[in-house]
C-alpha positions as CSV (number, residue, x, y, z in Angstrom):
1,X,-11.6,-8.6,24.3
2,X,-8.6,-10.8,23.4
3,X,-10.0,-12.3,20.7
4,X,-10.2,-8.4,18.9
5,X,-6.5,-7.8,20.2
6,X,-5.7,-11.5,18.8
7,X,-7.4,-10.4,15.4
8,X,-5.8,-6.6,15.1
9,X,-1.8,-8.4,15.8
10,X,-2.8,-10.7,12.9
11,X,-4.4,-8.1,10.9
12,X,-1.2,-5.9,11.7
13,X,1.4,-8.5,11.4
14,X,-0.5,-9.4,8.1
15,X,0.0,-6.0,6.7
16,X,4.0,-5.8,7.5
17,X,4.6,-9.1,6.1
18,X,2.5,-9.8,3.4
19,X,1.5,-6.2,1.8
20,X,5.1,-5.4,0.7
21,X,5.8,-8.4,-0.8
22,X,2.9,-8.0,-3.3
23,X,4.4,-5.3,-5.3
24,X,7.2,-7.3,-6.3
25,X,7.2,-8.8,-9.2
26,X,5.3,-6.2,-11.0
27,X,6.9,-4.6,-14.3
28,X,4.3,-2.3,-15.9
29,X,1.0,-2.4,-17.5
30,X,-2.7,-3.0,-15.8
31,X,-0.5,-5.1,-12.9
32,X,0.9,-1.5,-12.2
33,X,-2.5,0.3,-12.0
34,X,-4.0,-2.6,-9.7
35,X,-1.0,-1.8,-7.8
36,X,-1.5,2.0,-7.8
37,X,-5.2,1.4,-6.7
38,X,-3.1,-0.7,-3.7
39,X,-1.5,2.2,-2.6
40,X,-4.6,4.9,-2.5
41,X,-6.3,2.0,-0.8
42,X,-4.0,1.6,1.5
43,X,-3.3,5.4,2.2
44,X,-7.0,5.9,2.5
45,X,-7.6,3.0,5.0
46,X,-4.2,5.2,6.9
47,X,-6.4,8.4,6.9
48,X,-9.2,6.7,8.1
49,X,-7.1,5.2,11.0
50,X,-4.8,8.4,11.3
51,X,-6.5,9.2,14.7
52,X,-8.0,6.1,16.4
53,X,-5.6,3.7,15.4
54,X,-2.1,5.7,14.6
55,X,-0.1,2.4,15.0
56,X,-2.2,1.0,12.2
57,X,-2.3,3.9,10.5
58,X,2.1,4.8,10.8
59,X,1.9,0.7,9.4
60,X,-0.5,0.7,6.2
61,X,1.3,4.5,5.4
62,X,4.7,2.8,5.3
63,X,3.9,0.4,3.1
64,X,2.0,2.4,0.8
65,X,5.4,3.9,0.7
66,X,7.6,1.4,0.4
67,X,4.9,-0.2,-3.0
68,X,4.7,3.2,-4.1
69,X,8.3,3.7,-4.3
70,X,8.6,0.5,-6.0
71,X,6.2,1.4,-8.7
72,X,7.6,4.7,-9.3
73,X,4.3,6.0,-8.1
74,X,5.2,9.6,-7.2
75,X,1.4,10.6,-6.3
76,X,1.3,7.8,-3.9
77,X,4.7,8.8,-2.2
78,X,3.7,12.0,-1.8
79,X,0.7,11.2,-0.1
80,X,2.4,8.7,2.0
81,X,4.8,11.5,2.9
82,X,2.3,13.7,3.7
83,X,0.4,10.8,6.2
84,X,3.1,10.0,7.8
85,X,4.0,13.6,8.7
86,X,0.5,14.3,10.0
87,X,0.7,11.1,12.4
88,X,4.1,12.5,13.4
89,X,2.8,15.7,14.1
90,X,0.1,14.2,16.1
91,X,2.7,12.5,18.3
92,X,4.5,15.6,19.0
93,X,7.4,14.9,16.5
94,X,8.0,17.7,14.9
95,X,10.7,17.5,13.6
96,X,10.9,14.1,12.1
97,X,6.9,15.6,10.8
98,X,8.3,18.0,9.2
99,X,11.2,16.3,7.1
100,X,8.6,14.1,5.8
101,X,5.8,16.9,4.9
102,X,8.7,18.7,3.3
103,X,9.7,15.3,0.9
104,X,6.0,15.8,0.2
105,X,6.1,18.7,-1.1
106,X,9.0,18.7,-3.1
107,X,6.9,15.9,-4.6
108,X,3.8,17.6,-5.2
109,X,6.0,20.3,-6.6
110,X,7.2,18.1,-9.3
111,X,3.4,17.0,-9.9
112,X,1.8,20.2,-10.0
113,X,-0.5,19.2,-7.4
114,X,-2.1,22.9,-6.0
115,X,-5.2,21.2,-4.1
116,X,-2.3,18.7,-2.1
117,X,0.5,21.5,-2.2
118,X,-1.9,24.0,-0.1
119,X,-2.6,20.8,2.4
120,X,0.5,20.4,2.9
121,X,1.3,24.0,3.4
122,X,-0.4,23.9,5.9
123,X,0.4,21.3,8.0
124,X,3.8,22.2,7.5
125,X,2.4,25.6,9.7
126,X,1.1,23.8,12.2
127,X,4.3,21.8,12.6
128,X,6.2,25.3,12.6
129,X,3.2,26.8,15.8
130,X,4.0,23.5,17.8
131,X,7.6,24.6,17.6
132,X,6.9,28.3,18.3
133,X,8.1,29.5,15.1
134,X,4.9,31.7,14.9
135,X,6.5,33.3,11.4
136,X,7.4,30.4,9.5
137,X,3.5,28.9,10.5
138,X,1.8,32.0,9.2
139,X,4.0,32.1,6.2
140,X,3.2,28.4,5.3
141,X,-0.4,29.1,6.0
142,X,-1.0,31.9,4.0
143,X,1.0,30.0,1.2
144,X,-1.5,27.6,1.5
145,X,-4.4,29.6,1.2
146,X,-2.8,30.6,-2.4
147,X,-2.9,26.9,-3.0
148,X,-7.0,27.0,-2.7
């Protein structure tokens, strides 16, 4: 048992330290798609993680973040946005949930991103239920429907 808390602090402490310091350095070219890849790699382990581990997960979505803002990697912020809003939401910070699901969708406005716009729509309702602003949640989530 400690050896597999042992392992997950150096695992964790491995991801804070090491992770953001890859993306320096990078200007451009194919190091810039690796990098990309980085970031949906890293977002998708987050998802994965989102509800067993969220400590893991609120770690590996911050540094997609942090890379992806480094790269100029919109897509990736977005997503990271959006990731880190959902594990707020599932910790019962709303509001701190929704400022970051709203970043998101400014984002994905910019992109053009219909398939990721309606997602977010609609967490953005469920944010607005768990603070009893029944109108603003049905309004978000029949905008996302229009998103589908």
């Amino acid at each position: 048992m400690h050896q597999v808390i042992g392992c997950r602090c150096f695992i964790l402490l491995f991801l804070v330290w090491f992770i953001p310091s890859l993306s320096k350095g990078f200007s451009g070219g194919p190091a810039e798609t690796v990098s990309q890849q980085q970031v949906d790699r890293l977002t998708k382990q987050a998802d994965q993680l989102l509800s067993s581990h969220p400590d893991s997960a609120f770690v590996l979505s911050n540094n997609a973040l942090m890379l992806s803002g480094r790269l100029g990697y919109v897509q990736g912020t977005a997503y990271s946005h959006q990731l880190i809003g959902r594990l707020l939401y599932h910790q019962g910070m709303y509001n701190q949930s929704l400022s970051n699901l709203l970043q998101a969708e400014k984002l994905y406005l910019d992109l053009q991103e219909e398939r990721w716009m309606g997602e977010n729509l609609n967490y953005q309702g469920l944010v607005y239920y768990a603070l009893r602003q029944q109108d603003l949640a049905l309004r978000h989530h029949q905008e996302a429907l229009q998103h589908y």
